[in-house]
Each structure stands twice: as C-alpha cells, then as structure tokens.
gemmi code that builds the backbone of each chain (N, CA, C; Angstrom):
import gemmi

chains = {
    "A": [
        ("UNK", (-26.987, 10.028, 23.389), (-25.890, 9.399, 22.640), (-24.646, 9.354, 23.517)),
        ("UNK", (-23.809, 8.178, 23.706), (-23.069, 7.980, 24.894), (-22.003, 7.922, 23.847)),
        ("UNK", (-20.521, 8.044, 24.347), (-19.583, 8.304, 23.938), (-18.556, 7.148, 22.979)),
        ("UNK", (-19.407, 6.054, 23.847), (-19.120, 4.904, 22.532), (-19.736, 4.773, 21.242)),
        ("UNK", (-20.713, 5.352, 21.442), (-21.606, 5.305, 20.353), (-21.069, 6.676, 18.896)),
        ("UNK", (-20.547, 7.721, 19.543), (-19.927, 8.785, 19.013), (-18.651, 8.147, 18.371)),
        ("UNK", (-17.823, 7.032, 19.132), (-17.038, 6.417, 18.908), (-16.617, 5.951, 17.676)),
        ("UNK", (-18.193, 4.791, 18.191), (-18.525, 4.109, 16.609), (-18.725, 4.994, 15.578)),
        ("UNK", (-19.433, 5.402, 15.537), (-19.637, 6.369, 13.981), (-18.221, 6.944, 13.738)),
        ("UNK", (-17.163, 7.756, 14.428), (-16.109, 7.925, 13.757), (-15.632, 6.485, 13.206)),
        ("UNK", (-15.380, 5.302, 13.994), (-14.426, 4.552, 13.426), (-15.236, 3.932, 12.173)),
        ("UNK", (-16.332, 3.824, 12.218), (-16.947, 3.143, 11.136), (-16.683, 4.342, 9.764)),
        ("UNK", (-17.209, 6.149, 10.401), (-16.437, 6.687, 8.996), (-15.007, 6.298, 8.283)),
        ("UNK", (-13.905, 6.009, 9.559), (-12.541, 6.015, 9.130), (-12.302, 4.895, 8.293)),
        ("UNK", (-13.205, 3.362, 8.730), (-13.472, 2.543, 7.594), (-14.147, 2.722, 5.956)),
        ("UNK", (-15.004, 3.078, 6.358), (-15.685, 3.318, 5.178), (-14.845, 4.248, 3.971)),
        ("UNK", (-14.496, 5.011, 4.600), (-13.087, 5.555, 3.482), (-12.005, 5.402, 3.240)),
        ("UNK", (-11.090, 4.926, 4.602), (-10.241, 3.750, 3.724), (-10.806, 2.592, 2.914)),
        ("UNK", (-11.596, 1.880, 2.876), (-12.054, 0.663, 1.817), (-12.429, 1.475, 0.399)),
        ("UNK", (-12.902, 2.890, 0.684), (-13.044, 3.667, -0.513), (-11.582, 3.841, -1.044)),
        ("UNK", (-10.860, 4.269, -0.476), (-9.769, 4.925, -1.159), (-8.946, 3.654, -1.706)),
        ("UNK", (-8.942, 2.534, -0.891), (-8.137, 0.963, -1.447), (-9.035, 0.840, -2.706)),
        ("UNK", (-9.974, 0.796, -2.393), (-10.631, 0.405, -4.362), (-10.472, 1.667, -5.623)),
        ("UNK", (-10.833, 2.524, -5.062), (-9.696, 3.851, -6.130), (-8.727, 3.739, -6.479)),
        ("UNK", (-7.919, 3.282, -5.596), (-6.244, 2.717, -5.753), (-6.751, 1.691, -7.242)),
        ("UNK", (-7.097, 0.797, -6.177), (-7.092, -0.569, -7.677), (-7.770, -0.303, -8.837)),
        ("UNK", (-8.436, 0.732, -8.772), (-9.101, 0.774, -10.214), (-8.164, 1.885, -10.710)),
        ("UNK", (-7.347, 2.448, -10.250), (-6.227, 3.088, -10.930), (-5.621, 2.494, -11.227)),
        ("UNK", (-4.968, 1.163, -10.294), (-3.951, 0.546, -11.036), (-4.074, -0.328, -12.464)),
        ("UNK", (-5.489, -0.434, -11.838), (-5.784, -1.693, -13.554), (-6.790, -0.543, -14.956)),
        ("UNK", (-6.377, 1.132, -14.582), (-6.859, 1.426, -15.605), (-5.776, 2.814, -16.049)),
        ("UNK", (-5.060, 3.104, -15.423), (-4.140, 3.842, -15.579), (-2.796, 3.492, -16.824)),
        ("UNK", (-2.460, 4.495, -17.948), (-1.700, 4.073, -18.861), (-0.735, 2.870, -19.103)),
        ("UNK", (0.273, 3.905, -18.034), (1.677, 3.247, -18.039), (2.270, 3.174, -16.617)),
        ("UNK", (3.373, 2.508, -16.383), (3.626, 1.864, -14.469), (3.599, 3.348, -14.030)),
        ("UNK", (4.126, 4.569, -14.851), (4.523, 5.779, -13.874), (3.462, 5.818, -13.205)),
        ("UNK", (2.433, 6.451, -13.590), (1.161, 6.648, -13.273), (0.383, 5.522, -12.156)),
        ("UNK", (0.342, 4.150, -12.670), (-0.202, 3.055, -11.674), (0.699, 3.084, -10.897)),
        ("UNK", (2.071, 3.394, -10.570), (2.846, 3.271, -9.330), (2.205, 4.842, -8.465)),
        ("UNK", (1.452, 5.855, -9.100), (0.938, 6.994, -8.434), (0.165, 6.770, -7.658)),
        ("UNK", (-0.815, 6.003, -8.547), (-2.120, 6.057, -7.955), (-1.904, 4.418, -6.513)),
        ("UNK", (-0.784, 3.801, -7.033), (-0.975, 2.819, -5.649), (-0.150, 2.525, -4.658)),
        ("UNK", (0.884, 3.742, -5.042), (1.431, 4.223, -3.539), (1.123, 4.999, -3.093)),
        ("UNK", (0.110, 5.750, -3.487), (-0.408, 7.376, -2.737), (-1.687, 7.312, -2.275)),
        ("UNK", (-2.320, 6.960, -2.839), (-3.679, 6.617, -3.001), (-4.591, 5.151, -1.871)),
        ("UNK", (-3.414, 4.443, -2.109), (-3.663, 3.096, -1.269), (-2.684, 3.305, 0.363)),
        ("UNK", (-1.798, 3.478, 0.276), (-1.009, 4.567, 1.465), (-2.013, 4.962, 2.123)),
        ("UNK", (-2.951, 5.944, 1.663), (-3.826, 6.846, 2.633), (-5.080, 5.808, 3.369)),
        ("UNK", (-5.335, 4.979, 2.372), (-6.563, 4.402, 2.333), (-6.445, 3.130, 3.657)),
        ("UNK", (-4.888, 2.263, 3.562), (-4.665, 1.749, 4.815), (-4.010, 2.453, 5.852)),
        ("UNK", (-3.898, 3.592, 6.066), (-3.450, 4.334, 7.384), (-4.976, 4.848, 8.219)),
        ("UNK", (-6.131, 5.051, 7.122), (-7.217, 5.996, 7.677), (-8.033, 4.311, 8.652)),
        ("UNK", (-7.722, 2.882, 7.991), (-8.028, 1.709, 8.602), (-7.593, 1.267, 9.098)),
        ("UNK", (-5.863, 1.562, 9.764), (-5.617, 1.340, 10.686), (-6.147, 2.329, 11.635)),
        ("UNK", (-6.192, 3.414, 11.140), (-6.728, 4.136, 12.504), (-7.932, 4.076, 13.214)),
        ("UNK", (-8.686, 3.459, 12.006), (-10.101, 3.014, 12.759), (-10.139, 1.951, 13.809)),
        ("UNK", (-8.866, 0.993, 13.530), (-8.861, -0.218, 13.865), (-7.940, 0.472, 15.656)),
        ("UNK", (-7.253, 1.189, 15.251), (-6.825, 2.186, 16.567), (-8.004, 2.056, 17.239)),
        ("UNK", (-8.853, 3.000, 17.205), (-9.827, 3.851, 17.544), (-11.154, 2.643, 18.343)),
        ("UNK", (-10.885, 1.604, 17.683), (-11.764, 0.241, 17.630), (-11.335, -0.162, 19.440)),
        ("UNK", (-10.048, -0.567, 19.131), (-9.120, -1.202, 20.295), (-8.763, -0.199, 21.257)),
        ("UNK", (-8.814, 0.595, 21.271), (-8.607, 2.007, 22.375), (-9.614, 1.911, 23.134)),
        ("UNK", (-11.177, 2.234, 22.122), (-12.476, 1.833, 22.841), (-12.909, 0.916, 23.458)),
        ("UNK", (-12.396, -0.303, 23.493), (-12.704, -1.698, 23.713), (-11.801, -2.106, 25.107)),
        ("UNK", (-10.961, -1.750, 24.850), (-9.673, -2.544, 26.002), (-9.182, -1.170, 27.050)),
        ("UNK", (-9.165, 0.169, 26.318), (-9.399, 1.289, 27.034), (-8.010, 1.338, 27.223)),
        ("UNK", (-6.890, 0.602, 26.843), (-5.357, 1.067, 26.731), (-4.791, 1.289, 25.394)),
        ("UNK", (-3.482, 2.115, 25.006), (-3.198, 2.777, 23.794), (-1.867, 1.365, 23.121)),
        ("UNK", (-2.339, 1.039, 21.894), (-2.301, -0.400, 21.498), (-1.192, 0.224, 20.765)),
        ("UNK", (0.250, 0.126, 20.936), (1.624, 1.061, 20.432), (2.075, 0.450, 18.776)),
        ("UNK", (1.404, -0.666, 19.092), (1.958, -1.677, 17.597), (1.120, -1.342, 16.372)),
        ("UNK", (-0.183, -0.681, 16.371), (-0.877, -0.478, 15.072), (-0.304, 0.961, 14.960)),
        ("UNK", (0.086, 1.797, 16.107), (0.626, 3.735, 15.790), (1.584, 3.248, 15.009)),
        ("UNK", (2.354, 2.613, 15.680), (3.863, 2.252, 14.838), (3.712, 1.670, 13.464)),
        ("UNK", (2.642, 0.640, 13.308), (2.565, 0.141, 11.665), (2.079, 1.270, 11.040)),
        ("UNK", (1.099, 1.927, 11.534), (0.429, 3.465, 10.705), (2.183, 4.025, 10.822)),
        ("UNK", (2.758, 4.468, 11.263), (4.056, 5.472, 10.841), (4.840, 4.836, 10.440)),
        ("UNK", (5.486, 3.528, 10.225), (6.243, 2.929, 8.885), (5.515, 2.716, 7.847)),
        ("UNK", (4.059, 2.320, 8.044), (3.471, 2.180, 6.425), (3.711, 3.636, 5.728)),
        ("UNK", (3.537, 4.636, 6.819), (3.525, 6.175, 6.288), (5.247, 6.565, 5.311)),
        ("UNK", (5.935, 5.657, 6.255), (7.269, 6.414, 6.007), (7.407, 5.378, 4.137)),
        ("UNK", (7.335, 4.108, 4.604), (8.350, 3.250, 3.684), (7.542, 3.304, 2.693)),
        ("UNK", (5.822, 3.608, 2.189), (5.428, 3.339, 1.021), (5.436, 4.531, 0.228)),
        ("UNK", (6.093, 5.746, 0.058), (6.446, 6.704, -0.362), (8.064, 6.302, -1.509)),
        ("UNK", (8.490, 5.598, -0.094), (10.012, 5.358, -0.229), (10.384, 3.847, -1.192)),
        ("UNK", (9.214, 2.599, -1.367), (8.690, 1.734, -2.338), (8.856, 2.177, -3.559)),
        ("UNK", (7.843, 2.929, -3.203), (7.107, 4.005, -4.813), (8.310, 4.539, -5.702)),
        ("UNK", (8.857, 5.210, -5.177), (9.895, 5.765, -5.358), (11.314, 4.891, -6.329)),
        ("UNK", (11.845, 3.502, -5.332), (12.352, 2.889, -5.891), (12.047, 1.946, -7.206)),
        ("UNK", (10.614, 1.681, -7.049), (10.724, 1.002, -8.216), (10.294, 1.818, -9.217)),
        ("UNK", (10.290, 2.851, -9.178), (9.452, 3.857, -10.453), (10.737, 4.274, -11.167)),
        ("UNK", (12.307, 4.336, -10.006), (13.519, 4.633, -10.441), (14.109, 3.306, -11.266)),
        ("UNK", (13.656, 2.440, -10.780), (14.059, 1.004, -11.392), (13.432, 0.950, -12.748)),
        ("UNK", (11.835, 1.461, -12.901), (11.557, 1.187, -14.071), (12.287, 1.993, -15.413)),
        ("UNK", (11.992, 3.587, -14.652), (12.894, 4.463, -15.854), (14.360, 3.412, -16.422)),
        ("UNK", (15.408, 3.439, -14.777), (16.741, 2.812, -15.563), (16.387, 1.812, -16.356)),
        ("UNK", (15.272, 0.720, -16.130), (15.826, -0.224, -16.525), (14.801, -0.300, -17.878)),
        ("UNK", (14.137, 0.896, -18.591), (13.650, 1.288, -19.807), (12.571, 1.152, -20.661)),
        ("UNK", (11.479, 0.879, -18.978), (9.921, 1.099, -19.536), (9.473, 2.202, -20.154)),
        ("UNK", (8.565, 2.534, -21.478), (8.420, 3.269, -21.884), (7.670, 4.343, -21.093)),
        ("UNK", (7.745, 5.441, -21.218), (6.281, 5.962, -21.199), (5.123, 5.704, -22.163)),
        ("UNK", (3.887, 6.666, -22.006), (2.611, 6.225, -22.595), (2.655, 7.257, -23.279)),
        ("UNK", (2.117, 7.441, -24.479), (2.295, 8.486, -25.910), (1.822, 9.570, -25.241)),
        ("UNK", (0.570, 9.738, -24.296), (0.068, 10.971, -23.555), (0.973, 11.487, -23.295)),
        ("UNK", (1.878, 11.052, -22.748), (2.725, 11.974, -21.636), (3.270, 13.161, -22.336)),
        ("UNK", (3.921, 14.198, -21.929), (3.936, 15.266, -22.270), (5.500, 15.556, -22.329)),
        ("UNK", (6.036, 15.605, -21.610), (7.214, 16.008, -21.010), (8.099, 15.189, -20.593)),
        ("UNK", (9.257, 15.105, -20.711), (10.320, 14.114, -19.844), (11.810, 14.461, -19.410)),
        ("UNK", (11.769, 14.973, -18.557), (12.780, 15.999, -17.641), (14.042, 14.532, -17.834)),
        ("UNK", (14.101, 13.604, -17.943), (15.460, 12.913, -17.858), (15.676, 12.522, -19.003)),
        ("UNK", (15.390, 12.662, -20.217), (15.146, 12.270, -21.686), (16.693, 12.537, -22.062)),
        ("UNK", (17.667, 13.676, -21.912), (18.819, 14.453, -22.062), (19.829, 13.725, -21.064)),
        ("UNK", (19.856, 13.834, -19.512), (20.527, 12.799, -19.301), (20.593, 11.546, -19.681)),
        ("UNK", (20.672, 10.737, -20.327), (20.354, 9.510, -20.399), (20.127, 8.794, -19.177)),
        ("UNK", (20.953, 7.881, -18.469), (20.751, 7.069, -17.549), (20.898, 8.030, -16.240)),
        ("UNK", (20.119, 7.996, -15.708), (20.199, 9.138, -14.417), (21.389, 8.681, -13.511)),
        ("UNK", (21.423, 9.866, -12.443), (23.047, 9.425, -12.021), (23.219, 8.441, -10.796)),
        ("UNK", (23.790, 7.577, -10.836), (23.790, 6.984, -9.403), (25.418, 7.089, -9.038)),
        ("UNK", (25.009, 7.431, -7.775), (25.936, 8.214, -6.832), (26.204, 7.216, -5.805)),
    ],
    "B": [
        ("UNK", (-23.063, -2.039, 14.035), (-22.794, -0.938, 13.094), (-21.892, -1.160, 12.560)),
        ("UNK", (-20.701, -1.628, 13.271), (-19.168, -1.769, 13.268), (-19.199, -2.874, 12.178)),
        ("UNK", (-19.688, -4.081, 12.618), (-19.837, -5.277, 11.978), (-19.857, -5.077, 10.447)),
        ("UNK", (-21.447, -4.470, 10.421), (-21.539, -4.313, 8.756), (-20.804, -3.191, 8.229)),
        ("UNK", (-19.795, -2.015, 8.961), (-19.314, -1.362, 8.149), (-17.755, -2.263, 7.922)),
        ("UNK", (-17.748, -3.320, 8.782), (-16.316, -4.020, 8.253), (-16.756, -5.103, 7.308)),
        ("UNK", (-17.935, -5.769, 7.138), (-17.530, -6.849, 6.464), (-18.044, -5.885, 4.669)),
        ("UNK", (-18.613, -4.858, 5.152), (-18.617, -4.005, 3.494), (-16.968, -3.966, 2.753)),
        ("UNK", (-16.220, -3.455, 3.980), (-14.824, -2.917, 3.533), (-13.937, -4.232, 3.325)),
        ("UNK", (-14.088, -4.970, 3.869), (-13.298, -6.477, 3.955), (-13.928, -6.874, 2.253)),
        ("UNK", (-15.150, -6.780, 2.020), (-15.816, -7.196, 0.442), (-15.023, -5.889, -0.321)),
        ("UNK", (-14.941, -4.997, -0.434), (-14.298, -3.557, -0.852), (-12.656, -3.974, -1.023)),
        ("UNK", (-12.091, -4.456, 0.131), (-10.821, -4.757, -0.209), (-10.479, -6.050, -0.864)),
        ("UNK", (-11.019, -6.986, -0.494), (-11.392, -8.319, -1.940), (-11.369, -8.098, -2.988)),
        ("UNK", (-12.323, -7.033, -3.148), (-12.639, -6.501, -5.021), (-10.974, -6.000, -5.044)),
        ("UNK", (-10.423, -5.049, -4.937), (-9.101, -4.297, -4.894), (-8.120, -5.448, -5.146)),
        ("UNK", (-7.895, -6.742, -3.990), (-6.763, -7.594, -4.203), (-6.812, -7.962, -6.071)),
        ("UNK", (-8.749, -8.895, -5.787), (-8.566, -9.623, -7.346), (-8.495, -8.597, -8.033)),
        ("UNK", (-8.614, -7.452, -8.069), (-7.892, -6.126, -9.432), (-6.264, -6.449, -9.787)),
        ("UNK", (-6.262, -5.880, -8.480), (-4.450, -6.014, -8.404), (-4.041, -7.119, -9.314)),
        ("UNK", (-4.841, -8.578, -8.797), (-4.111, -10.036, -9.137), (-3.977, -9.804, -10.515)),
        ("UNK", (-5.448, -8.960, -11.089), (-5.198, -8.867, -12.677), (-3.991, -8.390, -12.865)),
        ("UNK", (-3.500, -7.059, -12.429), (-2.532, -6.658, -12.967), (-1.021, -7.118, -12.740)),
        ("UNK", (-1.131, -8.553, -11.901), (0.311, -8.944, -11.735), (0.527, -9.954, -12.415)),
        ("UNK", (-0.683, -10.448, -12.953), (-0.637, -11.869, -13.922), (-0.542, -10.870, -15.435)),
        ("UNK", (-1.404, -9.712, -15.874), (-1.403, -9.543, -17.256), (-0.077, -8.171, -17.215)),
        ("UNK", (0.108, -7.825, -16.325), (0.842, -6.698, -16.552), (1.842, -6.499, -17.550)),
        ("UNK", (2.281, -5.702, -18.517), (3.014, -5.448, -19.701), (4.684, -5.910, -18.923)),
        ("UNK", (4.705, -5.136, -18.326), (6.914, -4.979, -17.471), (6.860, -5.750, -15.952)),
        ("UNK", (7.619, -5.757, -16.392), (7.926, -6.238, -14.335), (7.523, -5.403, -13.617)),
        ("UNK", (8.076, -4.130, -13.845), (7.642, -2.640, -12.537), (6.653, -2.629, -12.157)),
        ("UNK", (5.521, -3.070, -13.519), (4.137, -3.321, -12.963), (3.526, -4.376, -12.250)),
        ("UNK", (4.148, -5.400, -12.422), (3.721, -6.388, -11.655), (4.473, -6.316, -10.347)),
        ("UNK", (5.617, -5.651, -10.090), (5.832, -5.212, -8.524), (5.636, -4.628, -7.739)),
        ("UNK", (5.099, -2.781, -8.649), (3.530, -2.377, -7.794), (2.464, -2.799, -7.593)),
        ("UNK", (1.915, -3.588, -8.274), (0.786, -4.451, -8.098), (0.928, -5.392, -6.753)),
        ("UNK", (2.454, -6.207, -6.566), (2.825, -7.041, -5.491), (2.438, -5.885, -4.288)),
        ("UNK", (3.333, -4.828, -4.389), (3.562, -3.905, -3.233), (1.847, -3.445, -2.749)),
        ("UNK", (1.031, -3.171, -3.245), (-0.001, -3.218, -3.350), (-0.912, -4.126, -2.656)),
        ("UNK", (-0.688, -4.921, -3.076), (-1.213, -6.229, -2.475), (-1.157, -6.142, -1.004)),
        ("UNK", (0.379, -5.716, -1.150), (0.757, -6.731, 0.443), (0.050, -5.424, 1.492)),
        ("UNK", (-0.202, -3.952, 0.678), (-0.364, -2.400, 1.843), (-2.142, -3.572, 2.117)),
        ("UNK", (-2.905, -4.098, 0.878), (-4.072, -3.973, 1.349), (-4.314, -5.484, 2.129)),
        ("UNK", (-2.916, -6.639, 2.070), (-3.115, -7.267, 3.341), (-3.364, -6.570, 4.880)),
        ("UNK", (-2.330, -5.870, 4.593), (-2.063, -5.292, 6.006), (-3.725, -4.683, 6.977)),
        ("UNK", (-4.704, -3.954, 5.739), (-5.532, -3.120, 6.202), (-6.969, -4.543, 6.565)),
        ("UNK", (-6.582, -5.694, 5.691), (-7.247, -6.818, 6.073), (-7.225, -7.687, 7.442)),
        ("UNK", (-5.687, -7.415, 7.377), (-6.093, -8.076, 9.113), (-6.221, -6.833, 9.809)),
        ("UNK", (-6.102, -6.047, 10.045), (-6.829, -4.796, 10.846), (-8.412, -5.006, 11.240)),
        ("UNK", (-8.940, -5.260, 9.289), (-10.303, -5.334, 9.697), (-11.242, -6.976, 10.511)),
        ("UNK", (-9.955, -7.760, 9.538), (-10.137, -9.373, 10.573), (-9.900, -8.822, 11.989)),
        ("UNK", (-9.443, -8.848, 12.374), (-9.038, -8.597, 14.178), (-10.305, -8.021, 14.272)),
        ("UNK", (-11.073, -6.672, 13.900), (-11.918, -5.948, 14.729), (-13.139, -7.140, 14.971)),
        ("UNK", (-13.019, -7.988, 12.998), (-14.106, -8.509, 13.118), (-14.139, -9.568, 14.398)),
        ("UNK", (-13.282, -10.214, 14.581), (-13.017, -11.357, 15.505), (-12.794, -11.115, 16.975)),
        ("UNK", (-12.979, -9.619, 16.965), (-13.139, -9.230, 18.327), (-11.433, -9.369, 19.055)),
        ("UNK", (-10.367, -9.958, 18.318), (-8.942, -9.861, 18.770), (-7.923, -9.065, 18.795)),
        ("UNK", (-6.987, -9.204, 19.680), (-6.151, -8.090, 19.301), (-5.262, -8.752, 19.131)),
        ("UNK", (-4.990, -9.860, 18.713), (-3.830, -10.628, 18.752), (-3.002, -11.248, 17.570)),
        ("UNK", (-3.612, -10.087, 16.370), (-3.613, -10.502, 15.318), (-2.727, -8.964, 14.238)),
        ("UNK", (-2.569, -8.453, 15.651), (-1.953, -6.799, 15.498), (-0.526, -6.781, 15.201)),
        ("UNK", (0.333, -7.714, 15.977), (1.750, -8.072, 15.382), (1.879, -8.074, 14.081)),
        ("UNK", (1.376, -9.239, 13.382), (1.287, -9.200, 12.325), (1.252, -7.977, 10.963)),
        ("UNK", (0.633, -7.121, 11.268), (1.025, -5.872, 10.566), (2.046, -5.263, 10.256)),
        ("UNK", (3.243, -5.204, 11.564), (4.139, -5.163, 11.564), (5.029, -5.188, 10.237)),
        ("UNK", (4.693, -7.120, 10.859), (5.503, -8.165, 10.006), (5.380, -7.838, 8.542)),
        ("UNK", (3.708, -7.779, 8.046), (3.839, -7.296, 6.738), (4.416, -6.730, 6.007)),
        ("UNK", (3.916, -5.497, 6.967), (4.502, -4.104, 6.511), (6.180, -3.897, 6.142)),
        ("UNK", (7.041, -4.673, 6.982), (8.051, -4.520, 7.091), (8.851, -5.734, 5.406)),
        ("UNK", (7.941, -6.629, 5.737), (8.560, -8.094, 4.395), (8.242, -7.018, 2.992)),
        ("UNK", (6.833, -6.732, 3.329), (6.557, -5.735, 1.737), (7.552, -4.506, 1.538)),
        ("UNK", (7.922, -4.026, 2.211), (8.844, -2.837, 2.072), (10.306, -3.552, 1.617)),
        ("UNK", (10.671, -4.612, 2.098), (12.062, -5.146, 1.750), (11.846, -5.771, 0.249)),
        ("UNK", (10.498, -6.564, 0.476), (10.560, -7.059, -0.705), (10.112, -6.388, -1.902)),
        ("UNK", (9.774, -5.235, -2.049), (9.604, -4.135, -3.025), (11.194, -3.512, -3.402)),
        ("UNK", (12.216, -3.143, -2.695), (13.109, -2.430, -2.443), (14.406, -3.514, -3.497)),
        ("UNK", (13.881, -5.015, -2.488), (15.195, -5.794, -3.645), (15.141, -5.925, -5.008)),
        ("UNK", (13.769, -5.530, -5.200), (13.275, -6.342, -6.410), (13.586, -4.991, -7.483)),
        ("UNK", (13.402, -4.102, -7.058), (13.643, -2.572, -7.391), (15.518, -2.539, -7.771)),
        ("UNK", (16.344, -2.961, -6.598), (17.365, -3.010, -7.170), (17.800, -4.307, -8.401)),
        ("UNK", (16.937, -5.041, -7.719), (17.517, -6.629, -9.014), (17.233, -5.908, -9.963)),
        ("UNK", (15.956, -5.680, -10.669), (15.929, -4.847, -11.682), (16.709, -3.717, -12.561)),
        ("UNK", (17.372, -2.948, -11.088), (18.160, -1.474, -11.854), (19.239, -2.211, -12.245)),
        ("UNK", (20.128, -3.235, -11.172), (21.219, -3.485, -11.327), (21.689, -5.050, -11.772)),
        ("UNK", (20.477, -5.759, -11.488), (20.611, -7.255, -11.843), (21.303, -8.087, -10.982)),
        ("UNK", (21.848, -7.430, -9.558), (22.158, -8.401, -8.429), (21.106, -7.361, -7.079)),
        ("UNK", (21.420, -8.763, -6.134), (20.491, -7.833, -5.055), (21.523, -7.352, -3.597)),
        ("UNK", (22.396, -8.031, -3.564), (23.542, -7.953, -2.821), (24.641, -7.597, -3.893)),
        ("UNK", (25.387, -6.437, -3.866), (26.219, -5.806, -4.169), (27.589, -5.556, -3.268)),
        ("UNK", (28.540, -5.542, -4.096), (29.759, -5.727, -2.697), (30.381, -3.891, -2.776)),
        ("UNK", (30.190, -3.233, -3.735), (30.653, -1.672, -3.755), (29.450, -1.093, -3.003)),
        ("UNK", (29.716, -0.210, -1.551), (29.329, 0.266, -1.002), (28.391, 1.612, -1.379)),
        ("UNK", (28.750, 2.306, -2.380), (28.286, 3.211, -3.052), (26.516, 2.556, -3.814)),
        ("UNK", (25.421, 2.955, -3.105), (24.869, 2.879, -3.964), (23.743, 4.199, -3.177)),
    ],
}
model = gemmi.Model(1)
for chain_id, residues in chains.items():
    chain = gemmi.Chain(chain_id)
    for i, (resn, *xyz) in enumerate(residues, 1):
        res = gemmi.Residue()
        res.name, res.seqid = resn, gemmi.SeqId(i, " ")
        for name, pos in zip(("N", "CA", "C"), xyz):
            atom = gemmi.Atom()
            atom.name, atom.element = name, gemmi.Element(name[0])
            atom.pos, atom.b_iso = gemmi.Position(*pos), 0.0
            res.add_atom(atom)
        chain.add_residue(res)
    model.add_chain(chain)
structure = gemmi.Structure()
structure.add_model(model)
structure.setup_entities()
C-alpha cells in the first residue's frame, strides 16, 4: 500500500463525513421545532460538515500538485470563524425582533429583560 | 475510489440544498428562511470543493472564498434589517 493510496482512504473518509454531517444539518433544519434550534443544528452542525470537505479537498490537491493550496486553509478558517458569528446574529435578530419560542422549551433567561441591551 | 466517494457526497449534498429550499419557501418567520439562505450558501461552498476534485481543477478554489465571504455579509445585513429595519445606520454605536 503506497502512500497515495493511504492518502485516498483518508480523504475519501473526510468526505464521506462531511456529506454525512451536511445532511444531518438539513434534516435538522426541516425537522427541528422553532428557528432557535434550526439555527443550532445549521450553524454547528453544517460548519463542521463543510470544513471536514474542505479538508479533504485540501488533502486531494496537496496529493495531486504536491504544493500547499493557501486559499482552501484560509476558506476552512473564515468559514470556521464567521459561521458561529452568522448564527449568532440572526438568532439575536430573531429574539429582538419576536419569534416565538416552541411550547417545549423550558426556560428563557431574557423573558425579564425585555428587549435585550444594545450597547 | 475518490470518484465514487464524491459523486455519493455531491448526491448527499443535493438532498441537503432541496431540504433547505423547503425550508426557505415554507418557513413560518424570516429568521428561518435566513438560516436556511445561510445554509445554503456553507453547502455551496463544500460543492465546489467537491466539483473541482471531481473535474480534476484547481481553479475553481477562489471561488470559495468569494462565497464564503457574500454569505457571511449577506446573513449579517439581513440580521440587522430585521433587528433594526435599516441596514446602513448613521449612529456609530451598534
């Protein structure tokens, strides 16, 4: 077994589970209550799922051309940084702007403040 | 090997978009139909990844970038149009 071949099988694992984790995502999003929750499952969930395929796609082009391809590291570490930071804003947008929650929910830590604070 | 483990995941991420599409056409609020957008655009990004390997190019790698960067802005305005109902604001404070 030669070292491309060792190659392949990682990058083909790193595919095979990102395309897993992107369809987990979507079947969270289209079965999950209310946005809190579908904004969980498809910024966190789908986040992981295209970083583990870019890295395959790394791992692909490293092997192939045998030089380090700087533009997919860099899309893997802004997709890393900004879809946390997405998530975030519009989940704050939805509270202010007065999507319900889903009757499940349990708890609601901003219920007492009313409109949370913007600073 | 490579081949058929991309065009599985390329069919894998297809299924995922038309999910999504459901949820940006039926979605109850806006919020939801803008994670659903934001969504969309993370599993463009992992599509041309897997186009390029398939096509044997690398020239199709910029582009990710580009995505990555329009989906993040365009999640972010839409987030403020929503809180605040403009997207350009002239008080510095936000």
């Amino acid at each position: 077994m030669t070292v491309t071949e060792i190659f392949n099988i990682i990058i083909v694992i790193f595919i095979l589970i990102g395309a897993f984790l992107s369809l987990v995502a979507a079947f969270g999003v289209i079965r999950l209550p209310d946005v809190y929750t579908r904004n969980h499952a498809a910024s966190k969930a789908a986040t992981l799922g295209v970083m583990s395929i870019l890295a395959g796609v790394f791992l692909f082009f490293y092997v192939k051309d045998g030089y380090f391809n700087a533009s997919v590291i860099l899309g893997i570490v802004f997709i890393f940084v900004t879809s946390p930071v997405s998530g975030h804003l519009i989940s704050r947008a939805a509270y202010n702007s007065g999507v319900k929650m889903t009757d499940m929910s349990v708890h609601d830590d901003l219920k007492d403040k009313g409109k949370m604070q913007q600073k | 090997m490579i081949l058929t483990a991309v065009k599985i995941a390329i069919f894998c991420m297809a299924i995922s978009i038309l999910v999504l599409i459901y949820r940006v056409i039926k979605g109850p609020s806006v919020p939801d139909r803008v994670v659903a957008l934001d969504a969309i655009g993370v599993n463009l990004i992992a599509i041309i990844g897997l186009v390029s390997i398939f096509l044997n190019t690398s020239a199709f790698l910029e582009v990710i970038l580009l995505l990555g960067i329009l989906s993040f802005i365009g999640t972010a305005s839409f987030s403020k149009y929503l809180e605040k109902g403009v997207v350009f604001d002239r008080d510095r404070d936000l």
